[in-house]
Steps between C-alpha positions, in 0.01 A plus 500: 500500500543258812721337330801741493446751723762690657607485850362814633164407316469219637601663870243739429213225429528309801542772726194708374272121502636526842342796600207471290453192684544622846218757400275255407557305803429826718141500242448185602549566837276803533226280289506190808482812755205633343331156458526418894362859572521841559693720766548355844215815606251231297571174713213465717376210704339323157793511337729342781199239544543427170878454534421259777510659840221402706213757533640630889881538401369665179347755695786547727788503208252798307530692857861447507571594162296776496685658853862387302415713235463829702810406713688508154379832418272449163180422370574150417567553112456780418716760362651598853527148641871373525457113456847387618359664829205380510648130434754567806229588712293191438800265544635637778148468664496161383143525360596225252480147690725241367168251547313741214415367176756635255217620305476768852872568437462589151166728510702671765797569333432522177201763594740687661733590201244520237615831411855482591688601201784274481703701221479827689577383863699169473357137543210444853621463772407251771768481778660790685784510716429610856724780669590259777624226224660757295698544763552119622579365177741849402712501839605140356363410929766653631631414859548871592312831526152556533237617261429838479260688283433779751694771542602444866217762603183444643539131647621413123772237523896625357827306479816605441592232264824297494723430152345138474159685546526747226635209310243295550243772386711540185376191393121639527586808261719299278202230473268781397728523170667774280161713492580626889851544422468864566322452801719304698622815735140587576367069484770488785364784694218292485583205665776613672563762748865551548748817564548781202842363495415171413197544237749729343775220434199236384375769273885547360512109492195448293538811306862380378335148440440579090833627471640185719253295318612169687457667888143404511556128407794486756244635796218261419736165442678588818178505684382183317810287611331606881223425446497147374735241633756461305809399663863565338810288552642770360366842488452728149773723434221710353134490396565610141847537283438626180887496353482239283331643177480186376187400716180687436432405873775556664622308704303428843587463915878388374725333696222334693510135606168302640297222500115642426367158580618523834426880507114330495536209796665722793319638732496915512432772751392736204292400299339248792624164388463286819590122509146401637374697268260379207710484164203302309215426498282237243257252483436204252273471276213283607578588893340841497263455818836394685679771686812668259807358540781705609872509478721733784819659335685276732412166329459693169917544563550186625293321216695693252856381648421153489423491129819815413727168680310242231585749246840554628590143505390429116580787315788791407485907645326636169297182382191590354190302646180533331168507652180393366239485771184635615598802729437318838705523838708233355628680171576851761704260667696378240523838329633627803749213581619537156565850545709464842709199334665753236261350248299632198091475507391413130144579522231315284135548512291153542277552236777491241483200214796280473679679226456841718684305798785364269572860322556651890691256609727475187562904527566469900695172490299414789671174683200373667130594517266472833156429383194329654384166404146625398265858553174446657251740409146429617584152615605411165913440441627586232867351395776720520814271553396361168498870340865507657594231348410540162750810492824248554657707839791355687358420817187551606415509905152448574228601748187325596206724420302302792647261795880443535575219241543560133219248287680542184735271339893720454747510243819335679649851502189670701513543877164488645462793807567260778818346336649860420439578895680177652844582512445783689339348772874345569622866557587603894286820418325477207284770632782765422666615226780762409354758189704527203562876500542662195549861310165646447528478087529110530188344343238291751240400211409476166206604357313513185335750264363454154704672174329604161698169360695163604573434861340678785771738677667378764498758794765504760380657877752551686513610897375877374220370377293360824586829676365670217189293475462511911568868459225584277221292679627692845456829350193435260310228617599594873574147609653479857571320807188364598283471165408158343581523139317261263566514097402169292824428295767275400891504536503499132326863489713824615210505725590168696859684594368833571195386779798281695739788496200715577391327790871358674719820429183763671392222787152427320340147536521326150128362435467163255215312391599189393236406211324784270392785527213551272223371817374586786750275724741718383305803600441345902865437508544910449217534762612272749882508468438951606668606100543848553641499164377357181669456141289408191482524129190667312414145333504310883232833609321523215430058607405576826296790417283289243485198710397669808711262699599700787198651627426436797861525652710814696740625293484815715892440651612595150736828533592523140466273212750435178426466116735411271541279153218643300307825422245509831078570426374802670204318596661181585730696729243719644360128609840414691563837659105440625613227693729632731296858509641639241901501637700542203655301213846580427526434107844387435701484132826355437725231388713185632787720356430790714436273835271739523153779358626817364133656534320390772189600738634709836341527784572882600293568168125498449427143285289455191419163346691320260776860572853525553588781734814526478870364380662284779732672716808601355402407147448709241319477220370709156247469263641520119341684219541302102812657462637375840487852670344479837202717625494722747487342840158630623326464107198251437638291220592150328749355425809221564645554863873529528633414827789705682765253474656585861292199645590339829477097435413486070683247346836605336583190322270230322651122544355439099473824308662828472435707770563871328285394188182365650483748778665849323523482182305738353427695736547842527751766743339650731674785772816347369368090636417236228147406587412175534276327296181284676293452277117680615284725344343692766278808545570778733150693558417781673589520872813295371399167570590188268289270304700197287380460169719222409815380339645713242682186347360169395533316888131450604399497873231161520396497842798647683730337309740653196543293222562539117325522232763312263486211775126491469492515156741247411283220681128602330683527194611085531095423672336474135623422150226795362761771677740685300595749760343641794593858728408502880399782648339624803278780686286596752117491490359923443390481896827320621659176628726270419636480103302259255696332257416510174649274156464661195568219210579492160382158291704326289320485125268276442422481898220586704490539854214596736568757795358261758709179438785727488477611776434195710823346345735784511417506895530102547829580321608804717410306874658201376832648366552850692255542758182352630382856642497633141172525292427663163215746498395556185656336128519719214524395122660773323641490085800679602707660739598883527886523477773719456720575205746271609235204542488543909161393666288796597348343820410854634268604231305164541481562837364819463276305275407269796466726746221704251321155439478501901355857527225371227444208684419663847270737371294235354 
């Protein structure tokens, strides 16, 4: 009966759908690989014709190909081949050009892991971490020692290593996660050739580390605080105290005093932070065959003092100052500024509707709110001041989106950019400014995340969180001194915050296209401005990919891409990595609370597609069972994740909700820590990577962005008189991507409704009152809804329902 069924039925029904429908996505999968061919032994010249190569570089790929697959050792598919080696071989022989049809890419791949079985060895492979970067990216680039894989014999390089050596390599075997535990002793023989006497204390040190279980987070934050430049007033009495039982967290780098704006805008020995050097880069839209426009860290700190003085001279130390802006070199300025002033960042995405922008800034008390005057997409503007306005806020300060003169007429209590500026120009050095320093727990910005009901929550960062954020992209994404990071965002996303920290706290140049990024402008800014990184969502690749708007252009600079938001295609992705010659994409999964991804890609493991390798360094995570019992660390299995709740920069307080109820309530002991609750469903396969298979409570994920179902549903439910009630749910299609919404409705009696209308008004409804971005997928009219005994809205058994009707409707 779906109307009453117990807890640990209904448990038991959504996670075996889960499964099932994980299987029948692998079917599916296996079905598309058998319809684009057989083994990669069968690709000949016709078929790579037929792909799209011309006639000569078919002939020279099938010669290629054919030597790759007796380097790797097999018979190209047959049962002694070894795929993820035959893969390695062709990309590290670059066989595939980036200039090849896709169509190339695909037969290639694809034909390659025909008969891989996925649910014996663990999802394909396609990137592979070389011994050299292993060791790069693990000794954290350390400024001492040498490397040494030989034994000192035979010309062979050895080093006796020094303390910040062998700490520095602790980083590489703590990145390679709790699976190498045992190994450390021998992974440091390794890497690392020292005296008996030393390997013998770092075996006692890491050997002691489960019974200290708090020594390996010390080592690696203690070797973060080096590596990025972060700059205390006043130093940490420690990097983690743990007394106070009352916080889950414990309590973080106490007693230290700082200003992390300013820990951004000085200029550092280690990491290279030079005044002359580049701090961003960015071009306007409509300007893209002018040369990028660039910004040293000099005037970047020099622009950012005049405007912390503006700041300074209209408002009070702890003020909260909205922003609602397109993320251009303008809004990093005045995030910044705000920052150094002693103010607080309230952070709201432009897309938002009126109502959206009043709710934020009634929860943050904001006193004023920077905004533009319009956004100009595509030479089109489109008003924003107006949007502003509409949500009543104090003051409103705003920029010109073109030329240096506001065109709008101002409410007598609005400051137009050039106004706001003025006074300081009577200043003897309005160039300078002293930082408000701070303790680290103080909050620097607001942010917001989507609840089940009412308000969205109100998320304080304070200064742990950038160093967290900056942390994880050092570590993960490997951004350093000298890389050009590039990430299409907004201020109002935890994104926005985590690609400035990112960039200004490791020395990276900050990368900003000033118009969209759905086009190929966009994509000649990443060429021409050198991005060695790039950040996307599945939804932005999946548009490029289909348009076929960046061929043509050299994306070949490209280290090391980013994913987050969304649930990333396997073929959409295999299309991005193609670009760049198949460098990797680090999948990342988190939350504005966390400042962070608990799971993430890591680049001393071997990638797959649309994988998580690993938990991010120093978190911990499980995998809970219907009862709330975790499995066994290395065990394929699904279930809700539980993080560790030891977790350098989460939030510890919520500025609108109860903290302990939303985030551990519920949730179970584990190792004698309350686990805290986030919310995923995800799948641990084989080989122990990740998959997420969505939300395990009624918050839906619609194109990178959480939002509720009750928030949803209360605005189709008020778009037409024939609704009674309606329940919003969403999934992902059987082959991947981003979550579909779909409305299932129940008509009042004596109504009819058809699907179609529906759904047309319910999204004019949606954009106009929550969110422009949103869509509804599919509308279905239903008699009934499945509830429980006590009248509560089963939402996961009809989306279990949806995500069926979407397995019916791909095989079709």
């Amino acid at each position: 009966n779906l109307h009453t069924p117990t807890t640990s039925c209904l448990h038991g029904l959504t996670l075996h759908t889960l499964t099932h429908t994980h299987a029948l996505h692998i079917e599916r999968e296996r079905e598309r690989e058998r319809e684009r061919g057989g083994s990669i032994r069968e690709v000949g010249v016709a078929e790579l014709v037929a792909a799209g190569l011309g006639a000569e570089e078919a002939v020279g790929l099938e010669r290629e190909l054919k030597d790759a697959i007796g380097r790797a050792g097999g018979d190209g598919g047959g049962c002694g081949s070894d795929p993820p080696a035959l893969w390695r071989e062709i990309t590290a022989r670059r066989l595939l050009k980036p200039s090849y049809p896709h169509a190339v890419h695909q037969l290639v791949y694809y034909a390659v892991y025909a008969n891989y079985d996925a649910s014996a060895n663990g999802p394909p492979l396609y990137w592979f971490p070389s011994r050299l970067a292993v060791w790069e990216c693990g000794r954290g680039r350390a400024r001492t020692g040498r490397i040494a894989y030989g034994d000192g014999t035979n010309g062979s390089e050895a080093a006796i290593p020094t303390w910040p050596l062998l700490l520095s390599n602790f980083v590489h075997v703590y990145k390679l996660g709790p699976a190498y535990e045992n190994s450390w002793p021998k992974a440091f023989g390794l890497f690392v050739r020292g005296s008996h006497h030393e390997l013998q204390v770092i075996s006692k040190l890491f050997c002691s580390a489960s019974r200290g279980k708090y020594l390996l987070t010390w080592v690696y934050w203690s070797i973060v605080l080096k590596e990025l430049s972060i700059l205390f007033r006043e130093p940490p009495n420690c990097i983690l105290d743990t007394s106070d039982k009352s916080k889950h967290g414990g309590t973080w780098l106490p007693g230290s005093v700082l200003n992390i704006a300013e820990c951004c805008l000085l200029p550092s020995n280690y990491p290279a932070k030079k005044d002359d050097g580049t701090a961003i880069v960015w071009r306007d839209e409509g300007c893209d065959d002018s040369n990028v426009n660039q910004m040293t860290l000099k005037e970047l700190r020099e622009q950012v003092m005049f405007v912390a003085n503006a700041l300074d001279a209209m408002f009070l130390k702890g003020d909260a100052i909205a922003i609602d802006m397109p993320m251009t070199v303008t809004a990093v300025i005045i995030y910044l500024a705000t920052v150094l002033a002693g103010l607080i960042v309230v952070a709201i995405a432009d897309s938002f509707a009126p109502k959206e922008i009043a709710t934020r800034l009634r929860v943050s008390k904001a006193k004023a709110i920077f905004t533009q005057d319009f956004i100009v997409r595509g030479g089109r503007r489109f008003p924003l001041y107006s949007r502003v306005v509409e949500a009543a806020p104090s003051k409103a300060i705003v920029i010109p989106a073109a030329g240096n003169n506001v065109n709008i007429l101002l409410r007598k209590q609005d400051l137009s950019w050039k106004d706001f500026l003025s006074n300081v120009h009577n200043l003897a050095r309005p160039h300078d400014f002293s930082p408000i320093y701070q303790p680290i727990e103080s909050m620097t910005n607001i942010l917001f995340s989507s609840g089940t009901t009412g308000d969205p929550k109100a998320i304080p960062w304070t200064q742990l969180s950038p160093i967290r954020c900056a942390a994880d992209s050092w570590a993960h994404i490997d951004v350093q001194s000298g890389d050009v990071f590039c990430w299409p965002t907004n201020l109002g996303w935890v994104m926005g915050p985590i690609l400035l920290y990112s960039c200004f706290l490791s020395g990276a140049t900050l990368a900003l296209y000033h118009g969209s990024p759905l086009g190929r402008d966009f994509g000649k800014f990443v060429q021409d401005a050198g991005v060695t990184i790039l950040g996307t969502v599945p939804s932005l690749v999946k548009a490029w990919k289909s348009s076929e708007c960046m061929e043509g252009l050299d994306w070949t600079k490209i280290k090391s891409f980013g994913s987050t938001g969304e649930a990333s295609n396997v073929d959409d992705d295999l299309w991005l990595s193609s670009r760049a010659y198949y460098n990797p994409i680090v999948e990342c999964c988190g939350g504005t609370e966390l400042a962070s991804s608990y799971i993430q890609g890591n680049l001393l493991q071997p990638q797959a597609f649309g994988a998580f390798s690993s938990a991010s360094m120093t978190s911990g995570i499980v995998i809970l069972d219907d009862y709330g019992v975790p499995y066994l660390d290395d065990q394929a299995c699904v279930g809700e994740v539980g993080l560790f709740p030891i977790y350098m920069g989460a939030t510890d307080r919520l500025l609108n909700a109860d903290h302990e109820e939303v985030y551990f309530k519920g949730m179970p002991m584990y190792k004698g820590m309350h686990l805290r609750k986030h919310g995923d469903i995800v799948k641990r396969t084989v080989g122990g990577y990740f998959v997420v298979q969505g939300r395990a409570d009624d918050t839906m994920n619609l194109g990178g962005i959480k939002t509720s179902s009750v928030e949803i549903e209360r605005v189709c439910e008020q778009a037409d008189e024939c609704v009674l009630e309606t329940a919003a749910v969403s999934a992902a299609p059987v082959d991947g991507g981003p979550e579909q919404l779909a409305i299932f409705v129940v008509l009042k009696k004596q109504f009819d409704g058809e699907p179609e209308k529906l759904k047309k008004r319910f999204s004019r409804a949606i954009q106009r009152n929550l969110n422009p971005l949103f869509k509804v997928s599919f509308v279905k009219i239903v008699p009934e809804f499945p509830r429980t005994a006590s009248n509560k809205l089963l939402r996961r058994v009809l989306r279990d329902q949806l995500k069926q009707d979407l397995h019916i409707s791909s095989r079709m």
